[in-house]
C-alpha positions in Angstrom: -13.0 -3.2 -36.4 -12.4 -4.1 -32.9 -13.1 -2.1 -29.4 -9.9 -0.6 -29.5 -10.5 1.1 -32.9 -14.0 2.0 -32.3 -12.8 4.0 -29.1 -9.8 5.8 -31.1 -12.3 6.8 -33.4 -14.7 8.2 -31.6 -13.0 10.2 -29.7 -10.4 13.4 -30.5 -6.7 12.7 -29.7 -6.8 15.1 -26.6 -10.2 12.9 -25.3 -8.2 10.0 -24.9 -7.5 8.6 -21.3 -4.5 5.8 -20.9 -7.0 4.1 -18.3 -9.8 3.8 -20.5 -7.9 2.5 -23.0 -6.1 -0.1 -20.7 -9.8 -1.1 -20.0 -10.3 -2.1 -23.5 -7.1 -4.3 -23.8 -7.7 -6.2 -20.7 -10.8 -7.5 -22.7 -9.2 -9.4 -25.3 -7.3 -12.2 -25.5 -3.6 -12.6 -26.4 -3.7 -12.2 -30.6 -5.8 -9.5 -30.4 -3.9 -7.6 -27.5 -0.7 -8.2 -29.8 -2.5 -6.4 -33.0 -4.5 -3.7 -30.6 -1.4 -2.4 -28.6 0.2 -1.0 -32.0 -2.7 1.0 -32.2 -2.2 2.9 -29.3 -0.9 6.5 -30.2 2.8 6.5 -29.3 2.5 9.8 -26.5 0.4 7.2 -24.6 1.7 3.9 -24.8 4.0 4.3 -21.8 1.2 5.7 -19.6 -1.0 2.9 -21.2 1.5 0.1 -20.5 1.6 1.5 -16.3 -2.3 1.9 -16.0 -2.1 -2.2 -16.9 -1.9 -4.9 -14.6 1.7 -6.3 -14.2 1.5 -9.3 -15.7 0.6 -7.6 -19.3 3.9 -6.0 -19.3 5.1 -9.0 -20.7 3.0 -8.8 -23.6 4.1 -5.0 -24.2 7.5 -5.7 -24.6 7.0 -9.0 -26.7 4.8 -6.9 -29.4 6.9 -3.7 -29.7 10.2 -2.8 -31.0 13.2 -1.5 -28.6 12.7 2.1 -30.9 8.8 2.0 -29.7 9.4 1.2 -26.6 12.4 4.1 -26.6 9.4 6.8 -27.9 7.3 5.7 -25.1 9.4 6.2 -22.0 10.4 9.5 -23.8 7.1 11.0 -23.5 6.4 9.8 -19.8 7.4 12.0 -16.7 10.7 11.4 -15.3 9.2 9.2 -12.0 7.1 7.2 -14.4 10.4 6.8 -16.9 12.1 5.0 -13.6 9.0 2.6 -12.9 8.9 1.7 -16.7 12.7 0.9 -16.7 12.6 -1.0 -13.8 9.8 -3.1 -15.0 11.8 -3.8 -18.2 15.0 -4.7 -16.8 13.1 -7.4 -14.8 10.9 -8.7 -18.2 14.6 -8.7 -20.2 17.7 -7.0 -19.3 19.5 -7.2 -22.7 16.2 -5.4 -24.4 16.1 -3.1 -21.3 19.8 -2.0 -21.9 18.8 -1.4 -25.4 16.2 0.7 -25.0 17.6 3.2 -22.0 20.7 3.7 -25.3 18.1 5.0 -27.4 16.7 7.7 -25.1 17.4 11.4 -24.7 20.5 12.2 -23.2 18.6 14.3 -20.8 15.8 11.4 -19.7 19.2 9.0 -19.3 20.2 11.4 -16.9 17.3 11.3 -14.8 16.7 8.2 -14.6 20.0 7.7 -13.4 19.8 10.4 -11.0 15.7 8.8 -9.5 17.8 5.3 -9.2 20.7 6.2 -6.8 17.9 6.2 -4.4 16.0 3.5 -2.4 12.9 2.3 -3.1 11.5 3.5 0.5 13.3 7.0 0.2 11.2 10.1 -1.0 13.3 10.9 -3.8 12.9 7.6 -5.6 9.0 8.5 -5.8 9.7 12.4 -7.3 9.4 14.1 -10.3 12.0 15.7 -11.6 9.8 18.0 -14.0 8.9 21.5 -11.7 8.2 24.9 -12.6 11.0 27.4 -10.5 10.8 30.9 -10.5 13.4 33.6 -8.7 12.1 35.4 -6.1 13.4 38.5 -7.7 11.6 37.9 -11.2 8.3 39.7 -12.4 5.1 38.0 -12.4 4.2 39.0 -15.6 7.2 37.2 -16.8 6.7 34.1 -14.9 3.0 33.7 -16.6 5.0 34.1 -19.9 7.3 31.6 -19.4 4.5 28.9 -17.8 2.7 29.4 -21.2 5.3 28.6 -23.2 6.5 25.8 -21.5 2.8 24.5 -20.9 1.9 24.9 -24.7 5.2 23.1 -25.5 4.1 20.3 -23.5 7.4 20.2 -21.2 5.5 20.8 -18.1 2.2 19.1 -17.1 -0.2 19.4 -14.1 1.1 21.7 -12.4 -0.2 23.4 -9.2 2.2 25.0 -8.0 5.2 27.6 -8.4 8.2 27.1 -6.5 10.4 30.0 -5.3 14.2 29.8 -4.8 17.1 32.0 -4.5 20.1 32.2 -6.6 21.7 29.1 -4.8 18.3 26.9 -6.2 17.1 26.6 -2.5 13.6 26.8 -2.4 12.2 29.3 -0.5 8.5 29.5 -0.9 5.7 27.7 -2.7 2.7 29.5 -4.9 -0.5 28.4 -5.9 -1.0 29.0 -9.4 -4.6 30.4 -8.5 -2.4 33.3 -6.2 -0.4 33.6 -8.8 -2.4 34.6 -11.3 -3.9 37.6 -8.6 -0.5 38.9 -7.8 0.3 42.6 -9.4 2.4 41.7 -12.9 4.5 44.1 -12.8 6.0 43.8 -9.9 8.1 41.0 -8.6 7.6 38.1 -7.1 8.5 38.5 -3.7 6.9 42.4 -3.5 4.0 40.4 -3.8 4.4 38.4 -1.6 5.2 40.8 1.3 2.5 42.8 0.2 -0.2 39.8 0.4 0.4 39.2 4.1 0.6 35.4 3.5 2.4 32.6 4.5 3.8 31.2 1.6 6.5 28.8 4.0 6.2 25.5 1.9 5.8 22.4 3.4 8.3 20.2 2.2 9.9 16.8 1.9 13.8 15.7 2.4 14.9 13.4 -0.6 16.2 10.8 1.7 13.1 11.1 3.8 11.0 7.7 4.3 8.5 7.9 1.9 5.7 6.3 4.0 6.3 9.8 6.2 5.5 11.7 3.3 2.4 10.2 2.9 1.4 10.7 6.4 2.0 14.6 5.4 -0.1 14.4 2.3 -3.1 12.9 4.1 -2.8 15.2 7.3 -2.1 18.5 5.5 -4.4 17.2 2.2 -2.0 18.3 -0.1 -1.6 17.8 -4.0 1.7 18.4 -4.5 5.0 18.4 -2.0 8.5 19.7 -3.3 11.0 17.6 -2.6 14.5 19.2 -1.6 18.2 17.5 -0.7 19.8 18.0 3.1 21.0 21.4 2.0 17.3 22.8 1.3 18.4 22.5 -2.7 14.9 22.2 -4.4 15.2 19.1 -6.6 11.8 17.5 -7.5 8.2 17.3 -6.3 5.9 14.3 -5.3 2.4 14.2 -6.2 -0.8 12.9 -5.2 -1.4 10.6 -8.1 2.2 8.9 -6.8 1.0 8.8 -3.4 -2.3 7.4 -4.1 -0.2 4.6 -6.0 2.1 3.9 -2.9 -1.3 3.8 -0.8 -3.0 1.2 -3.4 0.7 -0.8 -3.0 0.8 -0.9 0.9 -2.6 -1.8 1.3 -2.7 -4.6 -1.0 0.9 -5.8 0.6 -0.8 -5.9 3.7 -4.2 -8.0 3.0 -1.6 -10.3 1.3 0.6 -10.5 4.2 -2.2 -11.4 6.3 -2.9 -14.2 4.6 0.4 -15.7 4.5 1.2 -14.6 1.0 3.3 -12.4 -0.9 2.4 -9.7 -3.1 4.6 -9.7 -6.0 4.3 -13.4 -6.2 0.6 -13.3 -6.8 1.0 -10.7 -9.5 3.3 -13.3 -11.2 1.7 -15.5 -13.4 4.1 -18.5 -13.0 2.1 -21.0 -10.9 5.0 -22.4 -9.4 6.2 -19.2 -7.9 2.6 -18.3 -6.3 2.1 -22.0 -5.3 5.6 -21.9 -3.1 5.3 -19.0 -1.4 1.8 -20.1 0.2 3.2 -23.4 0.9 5.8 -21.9 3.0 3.0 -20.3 5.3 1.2 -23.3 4.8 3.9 -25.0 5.9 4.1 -23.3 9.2 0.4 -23.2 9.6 0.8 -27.1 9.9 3.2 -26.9 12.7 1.0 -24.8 14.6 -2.1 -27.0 14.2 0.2 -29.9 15.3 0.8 -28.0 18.4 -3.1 -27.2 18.9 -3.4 -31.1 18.2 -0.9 -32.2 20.9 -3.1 -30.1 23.5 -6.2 -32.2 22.5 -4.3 -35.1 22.9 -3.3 -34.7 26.4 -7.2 -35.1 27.6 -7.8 -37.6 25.1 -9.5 -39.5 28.4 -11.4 -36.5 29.0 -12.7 -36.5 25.5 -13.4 -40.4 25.7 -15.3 -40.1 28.8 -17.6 -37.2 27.2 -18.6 -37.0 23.6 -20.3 -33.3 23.9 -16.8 -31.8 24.9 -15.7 -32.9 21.3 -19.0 -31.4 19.3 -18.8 -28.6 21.5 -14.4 -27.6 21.2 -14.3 -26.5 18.0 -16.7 -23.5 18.8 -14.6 -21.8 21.8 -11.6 -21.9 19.3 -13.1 -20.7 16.4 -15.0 -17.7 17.9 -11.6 -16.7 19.5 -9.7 -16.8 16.2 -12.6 -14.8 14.7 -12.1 -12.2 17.7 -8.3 -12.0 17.5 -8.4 -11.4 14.0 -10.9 -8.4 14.7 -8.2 -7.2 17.1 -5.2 -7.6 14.7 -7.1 -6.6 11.9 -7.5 -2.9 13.7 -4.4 -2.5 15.0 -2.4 -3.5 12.1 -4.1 -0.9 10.3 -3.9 1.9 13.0 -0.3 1.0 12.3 -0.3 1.8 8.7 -1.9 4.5 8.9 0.1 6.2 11.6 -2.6 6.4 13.9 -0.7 4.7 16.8 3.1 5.1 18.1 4.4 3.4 21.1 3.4 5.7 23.6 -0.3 4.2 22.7 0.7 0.7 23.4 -1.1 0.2 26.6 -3.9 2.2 25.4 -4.5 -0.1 22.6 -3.9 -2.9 24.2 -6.0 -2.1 27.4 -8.8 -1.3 24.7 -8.7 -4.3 23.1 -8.4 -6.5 26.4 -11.3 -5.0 27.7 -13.8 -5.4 24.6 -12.6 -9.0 24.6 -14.0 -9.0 28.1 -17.2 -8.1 26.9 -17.4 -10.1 24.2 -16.3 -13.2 25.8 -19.2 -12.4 29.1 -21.5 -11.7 26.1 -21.3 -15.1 24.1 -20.3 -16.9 27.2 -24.1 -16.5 28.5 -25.1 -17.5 25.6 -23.2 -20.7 24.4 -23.8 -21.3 27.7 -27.2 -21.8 27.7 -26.9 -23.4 24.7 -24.9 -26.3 25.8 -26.5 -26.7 29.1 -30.1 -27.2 27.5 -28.9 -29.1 24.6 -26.7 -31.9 26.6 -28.9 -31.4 29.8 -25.5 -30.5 32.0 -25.8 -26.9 33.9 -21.8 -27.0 34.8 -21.2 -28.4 30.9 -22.6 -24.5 30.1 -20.1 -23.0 32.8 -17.2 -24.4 31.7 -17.5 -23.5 28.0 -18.9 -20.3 29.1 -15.6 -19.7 31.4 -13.4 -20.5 28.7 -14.8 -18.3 25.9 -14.2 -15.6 28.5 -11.0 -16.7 28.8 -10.1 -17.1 25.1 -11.5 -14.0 24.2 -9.2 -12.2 26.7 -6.7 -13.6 24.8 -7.8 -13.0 21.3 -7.7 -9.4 22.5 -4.7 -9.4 24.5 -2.4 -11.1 21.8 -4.3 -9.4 18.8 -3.4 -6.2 19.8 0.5 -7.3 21.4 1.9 -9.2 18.4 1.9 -6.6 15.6 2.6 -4.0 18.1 5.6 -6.1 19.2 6.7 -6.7 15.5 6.6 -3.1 15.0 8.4 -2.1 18.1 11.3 -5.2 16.3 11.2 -3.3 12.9 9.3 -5.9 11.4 6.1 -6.0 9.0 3.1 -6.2 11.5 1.1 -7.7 9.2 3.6 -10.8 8.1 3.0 -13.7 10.3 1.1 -12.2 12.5 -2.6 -14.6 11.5 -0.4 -18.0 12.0 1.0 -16.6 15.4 -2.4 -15.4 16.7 -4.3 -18.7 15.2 -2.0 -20.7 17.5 -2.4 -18.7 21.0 -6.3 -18.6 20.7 -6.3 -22.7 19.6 -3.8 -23.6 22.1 -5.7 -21.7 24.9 -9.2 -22.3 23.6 -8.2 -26.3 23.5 -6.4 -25.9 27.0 -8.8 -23.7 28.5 -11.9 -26.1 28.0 -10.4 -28.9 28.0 -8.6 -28.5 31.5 -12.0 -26.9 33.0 -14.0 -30.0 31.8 -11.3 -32.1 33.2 -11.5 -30.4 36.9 -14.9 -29.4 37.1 -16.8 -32.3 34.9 -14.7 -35.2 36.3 
């Protein structure tokens, strides 16, 4: 008896979590994932299949049958349906096609209806699943109605009750916990008047950007947002699971992106794939120490003439890619998260300028020191003292300009921004020290 089989054992069908499980099939290798994943229980393979890494999707699809694969989409909510059938048309098309002809009429149409929209648009994130009441109805037959649908399984974690008219615009949004306090026999929107409460819900368009709606769920610490269409037309709600996903996504995009690599690449397992995309930034990262090299080489006398300018170089550049990365690293993320818009530019950039400063008088006293006592020169520890001042300026002053120039250009902060930055602090650490050695040492 394996893990997986142990675990379904032990525990009662409504005790079983699609995470934990994914936990256990990440542990074993590829014959035994092939004979564990037909354990699974059908209701939770889907959710199962989405809790894994990307790259086991693969190994899904090889070990289950299109009819399977057609029971576990069915049982997955409408925005997860979308994501699954994504991720199958781009493991196999033909078996993709196969499967969407097996579903429910009614999931074919909603997953039609989630893909007319674009990946960065609200509505492509939604749920289509949402319990609606009328304004006009009684509470005590709402609660009726919630049960039945709840104990039939057709609606799950829900929060909220939404409120149109007769047109389906929505109108207000309920908390179930008010809900359940409101008098039951009288309707809903007596209640309401007679609470004295706001019940104005806060809401998203459908072709709103959906990085927007995140910035509402983490300023307004919601758990649900309906979703409505341009003419107020309630037609789905996101949740916080979805947005915590979209959170995970972007983050991880930009670490990658930082580094010089891409995202979906890295999730791939084909070597070649991964391996060309860095090269590309590798690529470019070779250029741009080429261009650091041609500065050296134009004091190559004032490097023959002084070995302790060579030991001592590599020190002013490195601590001033280390201090524009601090700088970028901050900013790029204020960026993410909303914290900044262009009226902050100068702010940010004055901020970061001026703790460069400090930084750069800081360590310049005290490389200074240390050059001057261990090569015996007192102006040898000004001029390397001078120019980590002067890098660090830099560091700060480009750290914080590049991504907030990219953004101003519509482009990703975070992509290309390390390589750019690496170059301006080598270039003017190189130059800096270099040139000062040259005028003042010689």
């Amino acid at each position: 008896m394996n893990k997986l089989e142990e675990y379904l054992n032990s525990h009662e069908a409504s005790e079983l979590h699609p995470s934990d499980i994914a936990k256990i099939l990440k542990e074993l290798n590829d014959d035994e994932f092939a004979e564990a994943i037909k354990l699974v229980p059908s209701d939770l393979v889907g959710d199962v299949t989405l809790s894994l890494p990307d790259r086991y999707f693969d190994d899904v699809v090889e070990n289950l049958s299109v009819e399977e694969l057609g029971v576990a989409i069915s049982e997955l909510e409408s925005d997860d349906q979308l994501e699954f059938m994504q991720e199958l048309e781009d493991v196999d098309e033909n078996i993709a096609g196969k499967v969407f002809e097996k579903l429910h009429e009614d999931d074919k149409q909603e997953i039609q209806k989630l893909q007319t929209y674009d990946e960065n648009e609200a509505g492509a994130h939604m749920q289509l699943e949402v319990f609606v009441a009328t304004k006009d109805e009684i509470v005590n037959d709402v609660i009726k109605r919630f049960a039945k649908l709840r104990n039939e399984n057709e609606l799950e974690n829900i929060q909220n009750l939404f409120i149109t008219d007769k047109e389906n615009k929505l109108k207000y949004t309920i908390g179930l916990d008010d809900l359940l306090v409101f008098d039951r026999d009288k309707s809903l929107i007596e209640n309401i008047k007679a609470s004295g409460k706001s019940f104005e819900p806060r809401k998203a368009i459908d072709t709103e950007d959906i990085k927007d709606v995140v910035h509402y769920f983490e300023e307004y610490d919601l758990s649900v947002m309906p979703v409505v269409n341009k003419d107020g037309v309630l037609v789905g709600r996101i949740t916080s699971d979805d947005i915590y996903d979209i959170i995970n996504e972007h983050a991880t995009e930009q670490m990658y992106n930082l580094a010089g690599v891409d995202d979906e690449a890295e999730e791939d397992e084909e070597i070649l794939k991964a391996g060309k995309t860095r090269a590309i930034w590798l690529g470019i990262n070779l250029f741009t120490a080429i261009a650091a090299s041609i500065v050296i080489g134009l004091f190559s006398n004032t490097l023959d003439s002084m070995v302790a300018l060579a030991i001592l170089m590599p020190i002013v550049a490195s601590m001033g890619g280390n201090a524009g990365t601090q700088s970028l690293t901050v900013v790029v993320r204020q960026l993410a998260l909303g914290d900044i818009d262009s009226s902050d530019a100068i702010r940010i950039i004055k901020k970061e300028v001026i703790i460069g400063l400090l930084n750069g008088a800081l360590f310049a006293i005290v490389i200074g020191v240390i050059a001057a006592i261990w090569f015996n020169m007192k102006m040898l520890g000004v001029v390397i003292g001078l120019s980590m001042i002067i890098n660090l300026f830099m560091a700060g002053f480009f750290g914080a300009t590049i991504p907030l120039l990219l953004k101003k250009l519509n482009i990703d902060p975070a992509i290309g921004s390390t390589v750019v930055l690496t170059t301006v602090t080598d270039v003017v650490g190189f130059f800096s020290f270099l040139g000062l050695a040259t005028v003042i040492l010689l």
